[in-house]
DRENSE-38250 format. One record per residue (C-alpha): residue in three letters; z, x, y; residue number from 1. Coordinates in Angstrom, 1 decimal. Example, Ala and Ser with C-alpha at 12.3 -4.5 7.8 and 13.67 -1.06 7.14 Angstrom:
<marvexs>
   resn       c3       c1       c2   resi
    ALA      7.8     12.3     -4.5      1
    SER      7.1     13.7     -1.1      2
</marvexs>
This chain:
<marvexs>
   resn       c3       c1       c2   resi
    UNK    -12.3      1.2     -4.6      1
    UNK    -11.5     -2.0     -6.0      2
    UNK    -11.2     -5.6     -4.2      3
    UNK     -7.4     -5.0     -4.8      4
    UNK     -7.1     -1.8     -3.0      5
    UNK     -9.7     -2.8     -0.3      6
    UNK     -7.4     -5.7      0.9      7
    UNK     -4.1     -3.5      0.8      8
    UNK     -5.9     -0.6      2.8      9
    UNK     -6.9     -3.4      5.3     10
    UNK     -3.6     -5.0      5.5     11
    UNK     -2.0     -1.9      5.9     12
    UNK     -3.9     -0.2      8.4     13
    UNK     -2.9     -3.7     10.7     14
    UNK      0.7     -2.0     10.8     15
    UNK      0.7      1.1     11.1     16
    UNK     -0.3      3.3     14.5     17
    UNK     -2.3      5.7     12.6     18
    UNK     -4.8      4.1     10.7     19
    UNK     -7.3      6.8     10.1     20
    UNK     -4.2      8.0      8.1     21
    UNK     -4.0      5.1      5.7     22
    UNK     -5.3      6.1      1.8     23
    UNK     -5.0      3.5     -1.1     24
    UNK     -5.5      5.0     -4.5     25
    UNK     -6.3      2.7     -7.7     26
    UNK     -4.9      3.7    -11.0     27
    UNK     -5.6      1.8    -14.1     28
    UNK     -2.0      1.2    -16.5     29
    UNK     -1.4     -0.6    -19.8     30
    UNK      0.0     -3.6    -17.7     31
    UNK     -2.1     -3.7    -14.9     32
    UNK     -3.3     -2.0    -12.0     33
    UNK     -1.0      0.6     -9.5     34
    UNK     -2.0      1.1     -6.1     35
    UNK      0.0      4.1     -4.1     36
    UNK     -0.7      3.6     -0.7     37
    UNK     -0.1      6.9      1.4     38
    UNK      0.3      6.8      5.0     39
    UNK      1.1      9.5      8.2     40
    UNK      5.0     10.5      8.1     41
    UNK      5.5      8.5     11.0     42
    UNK      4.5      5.4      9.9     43
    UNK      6.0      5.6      6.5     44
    UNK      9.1      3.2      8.2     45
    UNK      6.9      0.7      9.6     46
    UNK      5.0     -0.1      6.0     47
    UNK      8.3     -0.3      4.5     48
    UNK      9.9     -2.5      6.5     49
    UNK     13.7     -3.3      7.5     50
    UNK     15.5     -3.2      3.8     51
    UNK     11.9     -3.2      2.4     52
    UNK     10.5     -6.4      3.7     53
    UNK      7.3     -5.6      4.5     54
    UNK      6.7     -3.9      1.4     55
    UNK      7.9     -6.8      0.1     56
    UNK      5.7     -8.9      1.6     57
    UNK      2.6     -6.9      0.7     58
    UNK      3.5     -6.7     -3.3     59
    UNK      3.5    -11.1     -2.8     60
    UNK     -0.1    -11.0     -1.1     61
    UNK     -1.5     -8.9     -3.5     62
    UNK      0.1    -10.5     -6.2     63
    UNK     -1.0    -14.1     -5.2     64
    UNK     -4.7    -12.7     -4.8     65
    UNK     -4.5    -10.7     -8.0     66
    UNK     -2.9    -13.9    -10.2     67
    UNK     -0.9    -11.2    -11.5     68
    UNK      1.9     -8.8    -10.7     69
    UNK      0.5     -5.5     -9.3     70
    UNK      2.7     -2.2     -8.3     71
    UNK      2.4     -1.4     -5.3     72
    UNK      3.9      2.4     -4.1     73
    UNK      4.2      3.4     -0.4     74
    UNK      4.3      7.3      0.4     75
    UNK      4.2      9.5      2.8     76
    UNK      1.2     11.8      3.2     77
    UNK      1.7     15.7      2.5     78
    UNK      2.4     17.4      5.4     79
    UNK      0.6     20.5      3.9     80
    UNK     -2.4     19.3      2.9     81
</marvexs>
């Protein structure tokens, strides 16, 4: 896992009330690096954010510790899995 998605994981697992839940997967792209962060239904509002604010607020962290824009996806675990 890189430094990247280390410090998301840990940021996000601050928020949300089930952290055992929280899973930040790294994948390489022509511009960059994507990390999807997936999280338990229930605490897929909470990383969000009202009107996306604290999603918001994690794409500026990791972008000021990266020294470049990095996308950042939030998503809901699969139920069925």
């Amino acid at each position: 896992m890189s430094m990247l998605a280390e410090a998301l994981a840990h940021l996000v697992r601050g928020i949300v009330d089930t952290p055992d839940a929280v899973r930040v997967d790294s994948r390489p792209q022509r511009r960059g690096e994507m990390l999807e962060v997936r999280v338990a239904p229930e605490d897929l509002g909470r990383v969000i954010g009202r009107q996306g604010r604290t999603a918001t607020a994690l794409r500026t962290v990791l972008d000021a510790l990266a020294g470049h824009p990095v996308r950042v996806d939030v998503v809901e675990t699969d139920r069925g899995r």
